[in-house]
C-alpha positions as CSV (number, residue, x, y, z in Angstrom):
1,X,-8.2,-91.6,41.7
2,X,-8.6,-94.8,43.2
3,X,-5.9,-97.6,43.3
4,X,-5.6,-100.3,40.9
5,X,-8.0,-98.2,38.0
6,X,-6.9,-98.6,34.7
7,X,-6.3,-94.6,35.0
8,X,-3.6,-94.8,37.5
9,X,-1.9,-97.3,35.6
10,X,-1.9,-95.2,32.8
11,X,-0.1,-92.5,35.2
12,X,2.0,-94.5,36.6
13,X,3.0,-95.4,33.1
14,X,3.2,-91.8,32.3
15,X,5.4,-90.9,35.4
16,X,8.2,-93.8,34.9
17,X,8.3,-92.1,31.3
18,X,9.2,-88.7,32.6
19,X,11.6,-89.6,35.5
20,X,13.2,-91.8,32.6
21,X,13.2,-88.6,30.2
22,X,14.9,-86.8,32.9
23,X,17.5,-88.9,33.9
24,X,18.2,-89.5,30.3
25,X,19.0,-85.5,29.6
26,X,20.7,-85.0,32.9
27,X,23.4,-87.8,31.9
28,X,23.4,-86.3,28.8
29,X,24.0,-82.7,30.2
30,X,26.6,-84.4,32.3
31,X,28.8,-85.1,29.2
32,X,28.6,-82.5,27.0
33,X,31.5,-79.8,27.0
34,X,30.1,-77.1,24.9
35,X,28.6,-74.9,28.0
36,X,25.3,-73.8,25.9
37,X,24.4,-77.0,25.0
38,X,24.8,-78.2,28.3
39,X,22.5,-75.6,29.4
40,X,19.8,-76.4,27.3
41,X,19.8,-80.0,28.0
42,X,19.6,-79.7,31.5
43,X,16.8,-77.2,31.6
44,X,15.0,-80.0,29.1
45,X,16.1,-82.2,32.3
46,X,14.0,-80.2,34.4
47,X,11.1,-79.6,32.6
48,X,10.8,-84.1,32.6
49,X,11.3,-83.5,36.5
50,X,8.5,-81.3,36.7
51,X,5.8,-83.4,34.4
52,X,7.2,-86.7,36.7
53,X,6.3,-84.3,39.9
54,X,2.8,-82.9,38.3
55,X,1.8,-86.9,37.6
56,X,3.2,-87.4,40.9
57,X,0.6,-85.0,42.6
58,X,-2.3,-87.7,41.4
59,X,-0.8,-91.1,41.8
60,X,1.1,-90.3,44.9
61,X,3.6,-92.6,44.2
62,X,7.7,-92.9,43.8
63,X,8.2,-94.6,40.7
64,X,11.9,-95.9,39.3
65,X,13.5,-94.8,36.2
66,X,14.3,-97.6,33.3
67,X,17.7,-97.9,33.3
68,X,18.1,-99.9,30.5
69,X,16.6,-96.9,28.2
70,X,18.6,-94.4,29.7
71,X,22.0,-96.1,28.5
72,X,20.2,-96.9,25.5
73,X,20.0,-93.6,24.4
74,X,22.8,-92.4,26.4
75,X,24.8,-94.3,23.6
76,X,22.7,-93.6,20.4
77,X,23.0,-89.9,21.7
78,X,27.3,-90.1,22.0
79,X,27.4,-91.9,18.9
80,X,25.5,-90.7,16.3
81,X,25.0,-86.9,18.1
82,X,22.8,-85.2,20.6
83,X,20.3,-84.0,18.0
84,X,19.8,-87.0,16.3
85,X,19.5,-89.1,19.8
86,X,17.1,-86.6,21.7
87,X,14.8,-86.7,18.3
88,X,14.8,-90.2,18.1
89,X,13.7,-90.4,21.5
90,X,11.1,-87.6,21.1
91,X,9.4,-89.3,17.9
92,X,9.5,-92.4,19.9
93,X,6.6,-90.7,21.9
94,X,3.9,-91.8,20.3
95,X,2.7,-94.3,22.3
96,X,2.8,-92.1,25.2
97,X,1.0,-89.3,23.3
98,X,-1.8,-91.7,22.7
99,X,-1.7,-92.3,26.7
100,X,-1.7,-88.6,27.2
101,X,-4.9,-88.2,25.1
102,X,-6.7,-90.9,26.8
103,X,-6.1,-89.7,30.5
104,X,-7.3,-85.7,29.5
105,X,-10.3,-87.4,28.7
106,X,-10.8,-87.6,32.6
107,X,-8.0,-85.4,33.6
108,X,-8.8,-82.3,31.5
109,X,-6.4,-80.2,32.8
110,X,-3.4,-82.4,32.1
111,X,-3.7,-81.5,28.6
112,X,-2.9,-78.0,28.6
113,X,0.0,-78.6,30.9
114,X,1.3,-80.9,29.1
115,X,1.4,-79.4,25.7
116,X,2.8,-76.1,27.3
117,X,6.0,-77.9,28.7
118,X,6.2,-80.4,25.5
119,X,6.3,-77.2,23.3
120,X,8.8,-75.2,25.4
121,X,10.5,-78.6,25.1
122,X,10.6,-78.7,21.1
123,X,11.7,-75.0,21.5
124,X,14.6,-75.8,23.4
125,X,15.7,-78.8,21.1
126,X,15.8,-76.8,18.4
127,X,18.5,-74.2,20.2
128,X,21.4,-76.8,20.3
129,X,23.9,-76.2,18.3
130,X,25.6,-79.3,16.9
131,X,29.2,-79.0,14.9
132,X,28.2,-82.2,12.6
133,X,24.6,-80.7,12.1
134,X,26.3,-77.5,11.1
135,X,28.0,-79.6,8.2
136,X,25.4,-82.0,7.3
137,X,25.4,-80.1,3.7
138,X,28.7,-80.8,3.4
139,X,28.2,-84.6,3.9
140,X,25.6,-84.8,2.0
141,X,27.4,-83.7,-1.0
142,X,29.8,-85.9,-0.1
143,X,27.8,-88.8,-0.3
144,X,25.4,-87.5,-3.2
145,X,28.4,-87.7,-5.2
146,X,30.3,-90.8,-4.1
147,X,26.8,-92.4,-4.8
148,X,26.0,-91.2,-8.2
149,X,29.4,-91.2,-9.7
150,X,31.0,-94.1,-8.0
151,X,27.4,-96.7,-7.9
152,X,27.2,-95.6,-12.0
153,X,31.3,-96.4,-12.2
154,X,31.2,-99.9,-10.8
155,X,28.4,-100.3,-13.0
156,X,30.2,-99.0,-16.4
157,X,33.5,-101.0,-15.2
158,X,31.5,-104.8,-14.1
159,X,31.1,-104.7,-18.3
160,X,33.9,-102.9,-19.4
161,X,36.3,-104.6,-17.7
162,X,35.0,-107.6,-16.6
163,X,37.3,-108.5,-13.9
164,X,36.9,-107.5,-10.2
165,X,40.3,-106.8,-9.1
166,X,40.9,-104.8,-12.0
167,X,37.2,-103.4,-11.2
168,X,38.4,-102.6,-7.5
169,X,42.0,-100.7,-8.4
170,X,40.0,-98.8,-11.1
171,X,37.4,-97.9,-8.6
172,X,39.6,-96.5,-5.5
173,X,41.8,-94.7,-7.8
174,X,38.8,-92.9,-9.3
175,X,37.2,-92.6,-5.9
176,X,40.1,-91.1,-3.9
177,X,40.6,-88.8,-7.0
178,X,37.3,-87.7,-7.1
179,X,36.8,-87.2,-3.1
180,X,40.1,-85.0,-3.3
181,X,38.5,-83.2,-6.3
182,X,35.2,-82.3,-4.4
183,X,36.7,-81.5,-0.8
184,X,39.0,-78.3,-2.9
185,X,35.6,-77.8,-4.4
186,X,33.6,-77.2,-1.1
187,X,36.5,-75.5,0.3
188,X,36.7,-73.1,-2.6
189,X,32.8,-73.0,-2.1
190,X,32.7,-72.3,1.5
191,X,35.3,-69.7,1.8
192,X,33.5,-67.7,-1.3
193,X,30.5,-68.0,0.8
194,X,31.9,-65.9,3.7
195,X,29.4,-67.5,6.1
196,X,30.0,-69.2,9.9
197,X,31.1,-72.5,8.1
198,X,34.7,-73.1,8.6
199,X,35.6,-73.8,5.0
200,X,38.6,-76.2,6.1
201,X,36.1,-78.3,8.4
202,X,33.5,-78.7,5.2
203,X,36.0,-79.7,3.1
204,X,37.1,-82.5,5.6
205,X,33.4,-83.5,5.7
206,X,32.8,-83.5,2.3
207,X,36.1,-86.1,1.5
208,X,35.8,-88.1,4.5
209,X,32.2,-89.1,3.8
210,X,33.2,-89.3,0.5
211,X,35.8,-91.9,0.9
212,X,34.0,-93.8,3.4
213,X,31.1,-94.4,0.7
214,X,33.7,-95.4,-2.0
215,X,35.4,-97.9,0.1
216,X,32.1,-99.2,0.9
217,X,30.6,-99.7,-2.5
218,X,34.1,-101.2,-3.9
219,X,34.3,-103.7,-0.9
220,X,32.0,-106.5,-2.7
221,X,34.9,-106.4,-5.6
222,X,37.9,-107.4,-2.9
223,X,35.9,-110.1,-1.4
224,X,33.9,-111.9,-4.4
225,X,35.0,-113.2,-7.7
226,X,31.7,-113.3,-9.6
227,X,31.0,-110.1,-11.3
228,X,27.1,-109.7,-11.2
229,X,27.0,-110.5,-7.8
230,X,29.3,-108.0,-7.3
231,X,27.5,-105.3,-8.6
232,X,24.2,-106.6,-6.9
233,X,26.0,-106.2,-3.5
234,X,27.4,-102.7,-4.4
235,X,23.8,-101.8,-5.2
236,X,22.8,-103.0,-2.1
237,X,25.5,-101.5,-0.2
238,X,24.1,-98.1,-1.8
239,X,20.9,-98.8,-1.2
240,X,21.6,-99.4,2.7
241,X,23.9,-96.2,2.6
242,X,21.0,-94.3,1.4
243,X,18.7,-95.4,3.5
244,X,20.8,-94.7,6.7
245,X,21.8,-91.5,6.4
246,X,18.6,-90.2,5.0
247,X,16.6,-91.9,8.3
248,X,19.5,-89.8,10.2
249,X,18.8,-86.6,8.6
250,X,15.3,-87.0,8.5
251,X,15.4,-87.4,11.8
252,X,18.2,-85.2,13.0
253,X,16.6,-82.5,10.4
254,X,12.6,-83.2,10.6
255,X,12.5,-83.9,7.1
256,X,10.5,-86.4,5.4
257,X,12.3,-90.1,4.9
258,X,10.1,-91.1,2.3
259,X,10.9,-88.3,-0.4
260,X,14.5,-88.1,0.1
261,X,15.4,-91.8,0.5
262,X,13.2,-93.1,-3.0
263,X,15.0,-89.1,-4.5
264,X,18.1,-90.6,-3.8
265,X,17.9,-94.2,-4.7
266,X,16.2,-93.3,-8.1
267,X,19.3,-90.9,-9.0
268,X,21.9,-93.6,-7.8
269,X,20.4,-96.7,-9.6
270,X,19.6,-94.6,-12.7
271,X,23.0,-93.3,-13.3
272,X,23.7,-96.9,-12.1
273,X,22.1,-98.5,-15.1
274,X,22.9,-95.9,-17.7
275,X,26.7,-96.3,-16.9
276,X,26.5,-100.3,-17.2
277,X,24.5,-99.9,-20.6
278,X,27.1,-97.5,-21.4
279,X,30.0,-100.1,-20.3
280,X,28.1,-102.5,-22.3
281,X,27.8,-100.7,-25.9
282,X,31.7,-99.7,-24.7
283,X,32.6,-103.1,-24.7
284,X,30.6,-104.6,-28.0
285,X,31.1,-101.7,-30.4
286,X,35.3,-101.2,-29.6
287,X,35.3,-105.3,-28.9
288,X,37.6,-104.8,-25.9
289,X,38.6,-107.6,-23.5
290,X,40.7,-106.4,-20.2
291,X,41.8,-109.1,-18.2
292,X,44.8,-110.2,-15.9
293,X,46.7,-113.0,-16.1
């Protein structure tokens, strides 16, 4: 291939890629302390050092990792879990699948190679074994619920009660109350179950995701004074929970975002509007005003 052709700087492209890839698992590998995962991530390691060295055969050329992408996932990957950050990173390939195409077209063989090693790849993903993954269903009901019930709460309580301290007391009581109400639940649950789930561990999921949502939804009533706006930041703040956690298990899960992000939002600003409607007729037929002086 001759130097300077659009095809070698395609390859080149290519080849900083892999050596990036690699670098990126072996770091990862390098912090890890369960032993199986840390196996599997650094044999992922060397399949990226072999597709850098079979690029390498044809551009015949050392090229240098980007370091500001290894740290970059590096971090996403310690934060937010191996899974999640190795996925990310993998569905962030596209671009480089598009190059991929366009270089078999005069580098046939590449292809074949390629999708060989990228499948083994995907094979290998799929084997680690991730604690949080393992309990995902039990954060899910977690935050289903704080969603639903607290989201539709706030709602009834803006008109019921029409005053946002009030609003906010009401709120964490029922919130903590209900989080300690569904963490027994999933314990009981689990432990009926009888499967690998360690029913204490889903239960500590399910409350602490739980009463992380609640404290988020009932922040807008510490801070503000005006009721509706509130509410419309408490739907926001729902909205925003919704959509980050279902991009993370979409992602972490290959799931699709779409269905389960407008699912969810639909549920949560339904119950959301039938509990404020509810707060409303409350409030007009029994002619109750709750205020603090």
């Amino acid at each position: 291939m001759k130097a300077g052709s659009p095809d070698r700087e395609k390859l080149l492209t290519v080849q900083k890629n892999e050596i990036t890839e690699h670098f990126i698992y072996k770091k990862l590998s390098q912090s890890v302390k369960d032993s199986h995962n840390r196996n599997i991530l650094q044999r992922i390691s060397q399949d990226e050092l072999k597709h850098y060295n079979f690029w390498k055969r044809y551009t015949r050329r050392d090229v240098k990792p980007d370091k500001l992408k290894i740290w970059k996932y590096f971090l996403i990957s310690k934060i937010f879990g191996i899974t999640f950050g190795i996925k990310l990173l993998e569905r962030g390939e596209k671009q480089a699948q598009l190059t991929y195409e366009k270089i078999s077209e005069s580098l046939p063989e590449a292809q074949s190679v390629i999708e060989d090693e990228n499948e083994h790849e995907r094979q290998l993903i799929n084997l680690i074994d991730e604690e949080r993954l393992r309990y995902i269903g039990s954060m899910v009901l977690g935050l289903n619920d704080a969603l639903v019930e607290l989201t539709g709460a706030l709602a009834g309580f803006t008109f019921a009660l029409q005053n946002t301290q009030l609003i906010a007391v009401t709120g964490l009581i029922t919130g903590i109350a209900a989080s300690l109400s569904m963490a027994a639940s999933e314990y009981l649950s689990v432990k009926s179950e009888g499967g690998a789930q360690n029913p204490f561990k889903a239960a500590i999921y399910t409350g602490i995701t739980y009463v992380l949502t609640v404290l988020f939804l009932i922040l807008p009533y510490l801070i503000f004074t005006n009721l509706y706006f509130c509410l419309g930041v408490t739907i926001f703040n729902a909205i925003l929970v919704i959509f980050i956690f279902t991009f993370y298990i979409s992602v972490a899960r290959d799931i699709s975002f779409r269905k389960r992000f407008f699912e969810m939002a639909l549920i949560s600003l339904g119950i959301a509007a039938l509990t404020f409607s509810i707060g409303f007729l409350i409030r007009g037929f029994l002619n109750i005003e709750v205020g603090l002086d």
